[in-house]
C-alpha positions as CSV (number, residue, x, y, z in Angstrom):
1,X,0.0,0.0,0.0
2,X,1.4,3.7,-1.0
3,X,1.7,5.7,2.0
4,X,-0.3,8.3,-0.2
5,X,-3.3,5.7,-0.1
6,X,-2.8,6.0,4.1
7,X,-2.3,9.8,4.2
8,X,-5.9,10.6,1.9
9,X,-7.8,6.9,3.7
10,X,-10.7,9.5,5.4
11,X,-11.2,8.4,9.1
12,X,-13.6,5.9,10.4
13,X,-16.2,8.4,11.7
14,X,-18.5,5.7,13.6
15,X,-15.8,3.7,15.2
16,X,-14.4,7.5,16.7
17,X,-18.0,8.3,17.8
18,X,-18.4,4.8,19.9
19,X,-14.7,5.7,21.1
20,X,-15.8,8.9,22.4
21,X,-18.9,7.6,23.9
22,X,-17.5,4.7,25.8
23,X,-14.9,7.3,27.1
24,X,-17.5,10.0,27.8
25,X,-19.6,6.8,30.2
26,X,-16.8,6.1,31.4
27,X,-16.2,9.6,32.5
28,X,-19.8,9.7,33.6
29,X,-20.0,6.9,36.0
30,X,-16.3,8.1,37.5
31,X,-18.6,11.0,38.4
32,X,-21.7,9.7,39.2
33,X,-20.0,7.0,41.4
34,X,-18.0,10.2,43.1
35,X,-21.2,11.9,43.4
36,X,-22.7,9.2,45.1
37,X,-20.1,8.5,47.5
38,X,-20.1,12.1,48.5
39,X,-23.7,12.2,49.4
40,X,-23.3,8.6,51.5
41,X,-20.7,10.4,53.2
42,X,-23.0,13.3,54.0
43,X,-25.7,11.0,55.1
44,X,-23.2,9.1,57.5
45,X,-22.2,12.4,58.7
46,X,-25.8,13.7,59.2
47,X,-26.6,10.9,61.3
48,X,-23.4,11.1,63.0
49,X,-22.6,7.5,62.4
50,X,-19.1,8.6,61.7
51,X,-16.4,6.4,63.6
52,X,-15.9,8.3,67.2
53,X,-18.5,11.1,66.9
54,X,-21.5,11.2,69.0
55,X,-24.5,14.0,68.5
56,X,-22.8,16.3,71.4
57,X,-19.8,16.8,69.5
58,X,-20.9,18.0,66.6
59,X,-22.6,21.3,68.1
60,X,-20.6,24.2,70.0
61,X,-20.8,23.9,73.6
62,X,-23.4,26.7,75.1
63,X,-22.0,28.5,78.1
64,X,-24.1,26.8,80.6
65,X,-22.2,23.4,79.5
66,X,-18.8,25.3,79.9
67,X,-19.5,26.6,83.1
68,X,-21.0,23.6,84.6
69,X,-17.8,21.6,83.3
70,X,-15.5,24.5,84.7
71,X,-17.5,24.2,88.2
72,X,-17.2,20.6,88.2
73,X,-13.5,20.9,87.3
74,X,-12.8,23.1,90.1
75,X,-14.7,21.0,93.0
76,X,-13.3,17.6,92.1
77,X,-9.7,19.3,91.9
78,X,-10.1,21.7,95.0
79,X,-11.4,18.1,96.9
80,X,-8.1,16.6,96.1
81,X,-6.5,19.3,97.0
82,X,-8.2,19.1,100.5
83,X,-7.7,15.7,101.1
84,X,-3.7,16.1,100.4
85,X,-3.9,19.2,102.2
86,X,-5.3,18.0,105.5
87,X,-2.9,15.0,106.0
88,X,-0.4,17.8,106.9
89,X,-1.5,21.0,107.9
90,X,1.1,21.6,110.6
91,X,3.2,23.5,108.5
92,X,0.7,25.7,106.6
93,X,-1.3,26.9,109.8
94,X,-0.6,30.5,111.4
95,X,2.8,31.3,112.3
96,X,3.2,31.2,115.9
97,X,3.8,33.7,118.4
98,X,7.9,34.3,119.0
99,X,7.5,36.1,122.1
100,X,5.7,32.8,123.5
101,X,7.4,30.0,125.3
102,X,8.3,27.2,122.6
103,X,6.4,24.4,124.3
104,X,3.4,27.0,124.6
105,X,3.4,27.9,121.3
106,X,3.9,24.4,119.8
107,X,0.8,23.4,121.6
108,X,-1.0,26.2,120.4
109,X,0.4,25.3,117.0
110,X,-0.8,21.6,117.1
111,X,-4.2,22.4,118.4
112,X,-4.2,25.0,115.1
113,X,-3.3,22.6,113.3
114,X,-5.9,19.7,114.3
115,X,-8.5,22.3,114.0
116,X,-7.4,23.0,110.5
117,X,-6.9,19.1,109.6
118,X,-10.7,18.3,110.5
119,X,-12.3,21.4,108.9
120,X,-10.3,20.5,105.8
121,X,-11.0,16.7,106.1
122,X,-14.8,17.5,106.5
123,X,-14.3,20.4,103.2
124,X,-13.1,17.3,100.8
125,X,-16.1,15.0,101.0
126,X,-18.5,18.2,100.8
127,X,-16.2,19.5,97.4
128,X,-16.7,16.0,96.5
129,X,-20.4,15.8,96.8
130,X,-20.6,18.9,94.8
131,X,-18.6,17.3,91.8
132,X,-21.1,14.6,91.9
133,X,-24.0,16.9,91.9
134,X,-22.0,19.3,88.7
135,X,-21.7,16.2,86.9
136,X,-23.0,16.7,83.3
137,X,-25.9,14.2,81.9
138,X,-24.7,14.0,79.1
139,X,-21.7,13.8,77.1
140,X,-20.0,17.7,76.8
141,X,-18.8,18.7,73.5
142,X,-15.0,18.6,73.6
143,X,-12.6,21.7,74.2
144,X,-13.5,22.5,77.5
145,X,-10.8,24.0,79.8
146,X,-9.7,23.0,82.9
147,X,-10.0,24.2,85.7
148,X,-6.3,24.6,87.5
149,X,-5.4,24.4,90.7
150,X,-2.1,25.1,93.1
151,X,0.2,22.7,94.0
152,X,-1.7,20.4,96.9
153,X,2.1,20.1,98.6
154,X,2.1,21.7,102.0
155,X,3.8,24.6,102.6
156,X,4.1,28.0,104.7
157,X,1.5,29.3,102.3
158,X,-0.8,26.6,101.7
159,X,-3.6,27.4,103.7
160,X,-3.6,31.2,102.0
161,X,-3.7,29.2,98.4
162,X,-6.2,26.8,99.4
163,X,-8.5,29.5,101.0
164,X,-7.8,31.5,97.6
165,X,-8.7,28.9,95.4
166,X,-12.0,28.4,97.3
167,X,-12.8,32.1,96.8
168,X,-12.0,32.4,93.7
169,X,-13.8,29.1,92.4
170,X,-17.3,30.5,94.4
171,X,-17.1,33.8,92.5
172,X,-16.6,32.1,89.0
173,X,-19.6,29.7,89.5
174,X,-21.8,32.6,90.9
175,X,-20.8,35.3,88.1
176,X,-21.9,32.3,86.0
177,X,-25.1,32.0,87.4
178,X,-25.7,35.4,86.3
179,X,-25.8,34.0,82.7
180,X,-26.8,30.4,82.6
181,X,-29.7,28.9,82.0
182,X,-32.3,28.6,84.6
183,X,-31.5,25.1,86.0
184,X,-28.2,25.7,85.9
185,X,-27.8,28.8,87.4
186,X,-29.5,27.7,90.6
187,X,-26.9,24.8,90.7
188,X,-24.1,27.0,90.3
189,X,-25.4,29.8,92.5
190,X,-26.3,27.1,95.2
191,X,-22.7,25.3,94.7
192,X,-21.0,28.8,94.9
193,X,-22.5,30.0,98.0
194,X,-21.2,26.3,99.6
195,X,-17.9,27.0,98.6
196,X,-17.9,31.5,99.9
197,X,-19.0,29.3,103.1
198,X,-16.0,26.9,103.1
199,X,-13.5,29.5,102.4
200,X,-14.6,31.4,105.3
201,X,-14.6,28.4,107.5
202,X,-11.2,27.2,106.2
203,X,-9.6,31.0,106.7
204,X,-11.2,30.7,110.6
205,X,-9.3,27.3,111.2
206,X,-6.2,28.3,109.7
207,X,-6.4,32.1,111.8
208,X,-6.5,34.0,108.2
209,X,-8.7,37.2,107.5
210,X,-12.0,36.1,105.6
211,X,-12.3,36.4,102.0
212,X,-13.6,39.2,100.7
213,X,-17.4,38.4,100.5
214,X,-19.0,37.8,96.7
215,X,-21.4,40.7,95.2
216,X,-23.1,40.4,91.9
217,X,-21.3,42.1,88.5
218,X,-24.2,44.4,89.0
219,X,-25.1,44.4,92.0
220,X,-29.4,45.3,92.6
221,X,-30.1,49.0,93.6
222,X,-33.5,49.6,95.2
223,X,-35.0,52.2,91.8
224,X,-32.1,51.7,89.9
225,X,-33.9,50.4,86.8
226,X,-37.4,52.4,87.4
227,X,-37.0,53.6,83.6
228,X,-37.2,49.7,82.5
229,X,-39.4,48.3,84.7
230,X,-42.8,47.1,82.4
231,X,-44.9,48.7,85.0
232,X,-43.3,52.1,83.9
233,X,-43.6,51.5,80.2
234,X,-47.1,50.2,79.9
235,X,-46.1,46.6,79.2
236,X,-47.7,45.1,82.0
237,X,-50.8,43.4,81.8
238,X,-54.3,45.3,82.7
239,X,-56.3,44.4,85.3
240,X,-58.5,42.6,82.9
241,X,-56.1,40.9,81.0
242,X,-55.7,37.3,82.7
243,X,-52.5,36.3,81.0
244,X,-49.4,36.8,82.3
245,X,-46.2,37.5,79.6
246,X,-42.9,36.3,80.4
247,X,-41.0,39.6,81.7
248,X,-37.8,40.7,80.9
249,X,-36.5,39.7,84.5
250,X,-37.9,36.3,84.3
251,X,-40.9,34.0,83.5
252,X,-44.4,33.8,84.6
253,X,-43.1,32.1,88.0
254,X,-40.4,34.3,89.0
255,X,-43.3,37.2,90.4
256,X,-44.5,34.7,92.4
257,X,-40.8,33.6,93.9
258,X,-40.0,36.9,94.4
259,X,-43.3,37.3,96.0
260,X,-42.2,34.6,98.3
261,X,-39.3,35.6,99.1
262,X,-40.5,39.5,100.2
263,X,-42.9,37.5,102.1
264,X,-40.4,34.9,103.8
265,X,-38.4,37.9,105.2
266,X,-40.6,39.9,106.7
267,X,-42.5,36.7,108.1
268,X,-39.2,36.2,109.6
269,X,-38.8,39.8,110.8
270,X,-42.4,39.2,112.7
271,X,-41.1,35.6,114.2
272,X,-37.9,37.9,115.5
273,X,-40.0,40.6,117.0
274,X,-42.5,37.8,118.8
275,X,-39.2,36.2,120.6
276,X,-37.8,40.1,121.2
277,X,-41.4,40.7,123.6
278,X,-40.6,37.4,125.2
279,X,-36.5,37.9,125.9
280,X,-35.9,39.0,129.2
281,X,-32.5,39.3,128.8
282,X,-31.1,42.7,127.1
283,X,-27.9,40.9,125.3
284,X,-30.7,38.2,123.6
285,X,-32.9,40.8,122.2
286,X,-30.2,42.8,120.8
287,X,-29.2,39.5,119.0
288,X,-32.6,39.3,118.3
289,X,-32.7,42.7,117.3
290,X,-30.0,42.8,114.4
291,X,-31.3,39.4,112.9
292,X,-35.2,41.6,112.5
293,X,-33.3,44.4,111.1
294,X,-31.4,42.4,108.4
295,X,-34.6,40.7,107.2
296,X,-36.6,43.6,106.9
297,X,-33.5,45.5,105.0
298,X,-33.7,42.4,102.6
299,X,-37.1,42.8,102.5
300,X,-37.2,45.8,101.7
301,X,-34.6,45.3,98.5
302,X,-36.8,42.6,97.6
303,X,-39.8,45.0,97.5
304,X,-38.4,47.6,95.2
305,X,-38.0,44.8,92.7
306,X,-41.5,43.7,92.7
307,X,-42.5,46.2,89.3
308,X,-40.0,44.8,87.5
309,X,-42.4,42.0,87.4
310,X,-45.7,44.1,87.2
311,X,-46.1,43.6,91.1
312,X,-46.7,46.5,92.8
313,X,-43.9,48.0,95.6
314,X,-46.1,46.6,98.3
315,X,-44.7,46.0,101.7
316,X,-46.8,43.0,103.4
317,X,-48.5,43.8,106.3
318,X,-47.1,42.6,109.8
319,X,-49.2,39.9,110.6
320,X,-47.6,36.6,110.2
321,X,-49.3,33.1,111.5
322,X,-46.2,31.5,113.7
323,X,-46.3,27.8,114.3
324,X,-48.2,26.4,117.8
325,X,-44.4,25.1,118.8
326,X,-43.7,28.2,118.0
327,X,-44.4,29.4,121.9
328,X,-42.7,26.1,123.0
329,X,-39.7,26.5,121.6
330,X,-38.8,29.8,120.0
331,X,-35.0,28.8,119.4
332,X,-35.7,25.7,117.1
333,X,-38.5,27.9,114.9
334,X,-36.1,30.6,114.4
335,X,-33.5,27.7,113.3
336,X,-36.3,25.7,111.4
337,X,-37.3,29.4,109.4
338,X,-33.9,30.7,109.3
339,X,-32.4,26.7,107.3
340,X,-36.0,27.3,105.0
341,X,-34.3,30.5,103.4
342,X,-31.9,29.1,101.0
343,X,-34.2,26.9,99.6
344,X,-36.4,30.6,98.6
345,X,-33.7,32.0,97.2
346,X,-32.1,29.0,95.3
347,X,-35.7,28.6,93.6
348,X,-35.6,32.7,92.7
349,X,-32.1,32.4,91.3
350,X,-33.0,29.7,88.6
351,X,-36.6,31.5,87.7
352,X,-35.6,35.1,87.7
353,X,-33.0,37.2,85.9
354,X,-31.2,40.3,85.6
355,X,-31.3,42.0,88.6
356,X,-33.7,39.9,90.3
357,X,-31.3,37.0,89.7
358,X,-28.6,39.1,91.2
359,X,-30.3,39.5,94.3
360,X,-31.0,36.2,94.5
361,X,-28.5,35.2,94.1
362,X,-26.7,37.5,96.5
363,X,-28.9,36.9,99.4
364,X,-28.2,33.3,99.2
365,X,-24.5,33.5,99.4
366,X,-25.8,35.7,103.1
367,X,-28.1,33.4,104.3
368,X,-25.9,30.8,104.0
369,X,-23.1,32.0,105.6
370,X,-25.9,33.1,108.6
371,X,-26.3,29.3,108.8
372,X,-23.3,28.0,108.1
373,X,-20.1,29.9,108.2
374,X,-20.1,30.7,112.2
375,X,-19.3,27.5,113.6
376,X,-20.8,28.6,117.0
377,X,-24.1,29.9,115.8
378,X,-24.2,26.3,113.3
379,X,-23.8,24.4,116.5
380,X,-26.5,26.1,118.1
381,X,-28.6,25.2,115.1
382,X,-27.9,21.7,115.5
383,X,-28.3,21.4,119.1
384,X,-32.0,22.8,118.4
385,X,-33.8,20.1,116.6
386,X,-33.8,21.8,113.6
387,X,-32.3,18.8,111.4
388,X,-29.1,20.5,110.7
389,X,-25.8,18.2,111.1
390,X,-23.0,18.9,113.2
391,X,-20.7,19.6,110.2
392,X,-23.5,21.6,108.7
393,X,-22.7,22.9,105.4
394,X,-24.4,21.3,102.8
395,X,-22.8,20.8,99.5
396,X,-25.5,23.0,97.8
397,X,-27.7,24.9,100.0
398,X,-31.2,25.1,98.8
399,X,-31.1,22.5,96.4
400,X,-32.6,19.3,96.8
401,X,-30.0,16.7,95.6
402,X,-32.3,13.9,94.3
403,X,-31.3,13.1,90.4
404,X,-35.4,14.8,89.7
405,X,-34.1,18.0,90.9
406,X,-30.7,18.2,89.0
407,X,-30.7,20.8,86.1
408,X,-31.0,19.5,82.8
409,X,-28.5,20.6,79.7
410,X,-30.5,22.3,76.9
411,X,-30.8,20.1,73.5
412,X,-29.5,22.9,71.7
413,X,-26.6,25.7,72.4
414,X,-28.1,28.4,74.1
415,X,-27.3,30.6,77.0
């Protein structure tokens, strides 16, 4: 054959069609099997059946998660810290007096120092409750700090670090109330009051000043937010309406907590008064005295908050019904009312917010250290029937610890 014959031999046109369209199929199902592979993947993905991943970990953690997890952090390490702390305290107590004979003040030292060892021993298992009581019901997205903690070694300043990192963990878990969900913030305001307790008892055993006590980033003024109170703007419901919105300082149930809790303090400020007339003793109803005056200055804040929840200002009248034991035994109902406050405010912390939270809040960290904190008047307490323990602090005052009562993480991030 001439190689002219092979230059001018015209092309076969339908073998170079078939050519192309086998390679074009082929093409196609590369793609089409690609495709197909890339939506299974985003169906396995979708319903998180991907090796290692669980439906928590594919959403961002909401700050009630992160604060609940930092809170739980913190207790679990500060009980460690505790329980390594207490097996020798010698060392970290006060210094002791030079000017002292040696034998005098080693005594004085050791008796420090067993003091110290048995508040600090009794602090681990109560930290340790509250970890149990922080612990998340479900699986927390990952990326969660830590919380840290000081070296648990004893030394001169241990007891300063360990008082420190008691305070500082209760203010962190209360600021974080301020924001949390509901449930949540009344775990965290309940768990940080425990702890403002423990610090001050730890500073006590250990002869170092009391922390500085916690108050609310903002704290409540009595008037301060007139101007955006729904009562002053018209946004409250008329006397005819029969609904009642969800206000801008909590749901439907926070007026009637707050109500309860302007009505638990002066009830208490009556009870004070009726064991005042029947104190013979000047130095009792000056004791008396000061515990009626702090209620009814609580009270009082409590009152100024009530149009912030279309309630009007309304002090109750002072006429209280007081128990028939009551007459019997005036010491154990004062206890019995006094241990029934932190429960009031726990519940007004987790259904209010903004400033009513704050004062919530607040008055629970004050209440509690009234029960708790004075080892003295918590002995007294416990000597009168009124169910308190003889290492009374509870690891969260006000909250009933049955698994019903825990606070629940949202489904979906939020506050």
């Amino acid at each position: 054959m001439a190689s002219s014959d092979v230059v001018k031999k015209p092309p076969n046109r339908a073998e170079s069609a078939a050519g192309r369209a086998g390679r074009a199929t082929t093409a196609l199902g590369g793609v089409r099997r690609t495709t197909l592979l890339a939506v299974l993947a985003a169906v396995v993905l979708s319903f998180n059946l991907a090796a290692g991943t669980t439906p928590s970990e594919d959403r961002p953690a909401s700050f009630s998660e992160i604060a609940r997890a930092d809170a739980r952090a913190s207790a679990a390490g500060l009980s460690r810290l505790a329980r390594e702390f207490s097996g020798n305290p010698a060392e970290s107590a006060a210094p002791r007096d030079t000017q002292t004979q040696v034998t005098q003040a080693q005594a004085a030292q050791t008796q420090v120092a067993q003091t110290l060892a048995a508040e600090i021993t009794a602090q681990a298992g109560i930290l340790a409750e509250q970890s149990a009581l922080l612990a998340s019901p479900e699986r927390l997205p990952e990326g969660i700090p830590a919380f840290t903690l000081p070296s648990p070694e004893a030394h001169a300043g241990a007891a300063e670090e360990y008082v420190a990192a008691l305070s500082d963990s209760a203010r962190a878990s209360l600021d974080a109330a301020m924001r949390a969900d509901d449930g949540t913030a009344r775990l965290l305001a309940s768990t940080g009051a425990a702890q403002q307790v423990l610090a001050v008892r730890a500073a006590g055993a250990a002869g170092l000043p009391a922390p500085e006590a916690w108050t609310p980033p903002r704290a409540p003024q009595p008037g301060a937010d007139r101007d955006s109170d729904p009562a002053s703007d018209g946004s409250c419901p008329g006397e005819q309406d029969v609904t009642v919105p969800a206000q801008a300082q909590g749901g439907p149930d926070a007026a009637g907590a707050l109500q309860g809790a302007v009505d638990a303090e002066y009830g208490a400020a009556y009870a004070y008064e009726v064991a005042m007339a029947r104190t013979p003793e000047p130095a009792g109803r000056s004791s008396l005295r000061e515990a009626r005056n702090g209620h009814l200055a609580a009270g009082a804040l409590a009152v100024q908050l009530l149009p912030q929840l279309c309630l009007p200002a309304l002090t109750p009248a002072p006429a209280y019904s007081l128990p028939s034991s009551f007459a019997l035994d005036p010491a154990s109902a004062l206890a019995a009312l006094e241990g029934s406050l932190p429960g009031v405010y726990a519940d007004l912390a987790a259904l209010g917010t903004g400033s009513v939270r704050a004062l919530a809040a607040q008055r629970l960290v004050q209440v509690s250290a009234d029960l708790y904190a004075d080892t003295a008047a918590a002995d007294i307490f416990a000597e009168s029937g009124s169910g308190v323990s003889a290492f009374p602090v509870p690891a969260a005052p006000g909250l009933d610890a049955e698994p019903a009562a825990l606070p629940r993480l949202p489904a979906s991030p939020g506050r």
